[in-house]
C-alpha positions in Angstrom: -89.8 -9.2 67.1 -86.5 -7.0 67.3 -86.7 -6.5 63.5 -90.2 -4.4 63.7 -88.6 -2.6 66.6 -85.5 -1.3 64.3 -87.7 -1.2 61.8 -89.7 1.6 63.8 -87.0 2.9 64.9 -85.5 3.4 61.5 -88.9 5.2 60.6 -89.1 7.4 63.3 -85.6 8.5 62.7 -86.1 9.3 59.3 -89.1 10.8 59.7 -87.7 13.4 62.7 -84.6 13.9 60.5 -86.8 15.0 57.6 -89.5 17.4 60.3 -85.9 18.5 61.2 -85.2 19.5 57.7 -88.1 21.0 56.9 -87.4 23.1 60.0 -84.3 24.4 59.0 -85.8 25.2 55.7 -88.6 27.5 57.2 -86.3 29.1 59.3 -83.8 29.8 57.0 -86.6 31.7 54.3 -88.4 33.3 57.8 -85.0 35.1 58.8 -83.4 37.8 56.9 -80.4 37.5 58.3 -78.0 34.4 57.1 -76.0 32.9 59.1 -72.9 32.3 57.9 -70.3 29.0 59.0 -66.6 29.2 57.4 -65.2 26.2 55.6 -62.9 25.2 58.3 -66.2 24.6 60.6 -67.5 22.8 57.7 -65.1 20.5 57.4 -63.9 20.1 61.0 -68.4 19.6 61.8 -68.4 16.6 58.6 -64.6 15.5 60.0 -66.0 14.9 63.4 -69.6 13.1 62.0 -67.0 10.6 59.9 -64.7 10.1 63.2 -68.0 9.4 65.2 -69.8 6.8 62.6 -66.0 5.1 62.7 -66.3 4.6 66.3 -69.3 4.0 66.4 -68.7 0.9 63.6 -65.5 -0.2 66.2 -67.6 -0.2 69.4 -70.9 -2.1 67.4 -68.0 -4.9 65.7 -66.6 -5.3 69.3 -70.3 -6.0 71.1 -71.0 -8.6 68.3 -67.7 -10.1 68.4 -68.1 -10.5 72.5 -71.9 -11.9 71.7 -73.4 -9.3 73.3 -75.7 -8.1 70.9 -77.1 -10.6 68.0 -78.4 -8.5 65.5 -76.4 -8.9 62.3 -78.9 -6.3 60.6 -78.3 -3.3 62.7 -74.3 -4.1 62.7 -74.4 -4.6 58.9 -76.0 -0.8 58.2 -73.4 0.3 60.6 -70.9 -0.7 59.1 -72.1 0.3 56.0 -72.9 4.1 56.9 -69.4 4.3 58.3 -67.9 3.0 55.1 -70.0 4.9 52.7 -69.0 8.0 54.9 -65.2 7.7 54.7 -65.1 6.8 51.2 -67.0 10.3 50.4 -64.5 12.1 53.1 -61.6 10.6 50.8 -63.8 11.6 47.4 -63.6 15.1 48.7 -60.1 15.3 50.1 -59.0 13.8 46.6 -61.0 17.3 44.8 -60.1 19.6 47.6 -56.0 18.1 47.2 -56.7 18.7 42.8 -58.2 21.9 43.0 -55.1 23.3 45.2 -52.7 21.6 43.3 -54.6 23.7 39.8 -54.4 26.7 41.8 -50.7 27.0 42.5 -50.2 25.7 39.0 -51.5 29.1 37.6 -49.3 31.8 36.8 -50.8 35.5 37.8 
């Protein structure tokens, strides 16, 4: 039954992801202040998720590999999320790397 177990567990995350969410929401219109994060945290924050899911893909390749864990499901969506998440940290290097290269193109 290890399928209705990450099945569940895939639920419950979700779900606490999106109460999380909804959270952040409510707070956000509650204060009057805004917080403000500069683009270098931004970027180094969504840097460090990517670096994560990639190690977290090496460590999950290595314990199948070694037959320690079984379930192709789990390892597959891993290695999915980490390749979904690099080729959208490349996407956005590749527009970040064009819109500088537009910029010192102009003339002031």
């Amino acid at each position: 039954m290890a399928i209705q177990s990450v099945g569940m567990k895939a639920y419950s995350e979700a779900l606490n992801s999106f109460a999380s969410g909804n959270k952040k929401v409510q707070q956000s219109t509650a204060s009057e202040e805004k917080s403000t994060t500069s683009f270098l945290d931004t970027v180094e924050a969504s840097v460090k998720k990517v670096n994560d899911m990639q190690q977290e893909k090496a460590v999950m390749v290595e314990s199948f590999a070694s037959g320690e864990q079984q379930n192709v499901h789990e390892l597959m969506i891993t290695l999915q999320k980490a390749s979904v998440a690099m080729d959208l940290t490349s996407a956005v290097r590749n527009k970040v790397l064009n819109a500088y290269n537009e910029i010192s193109k102009m003339q002031f």
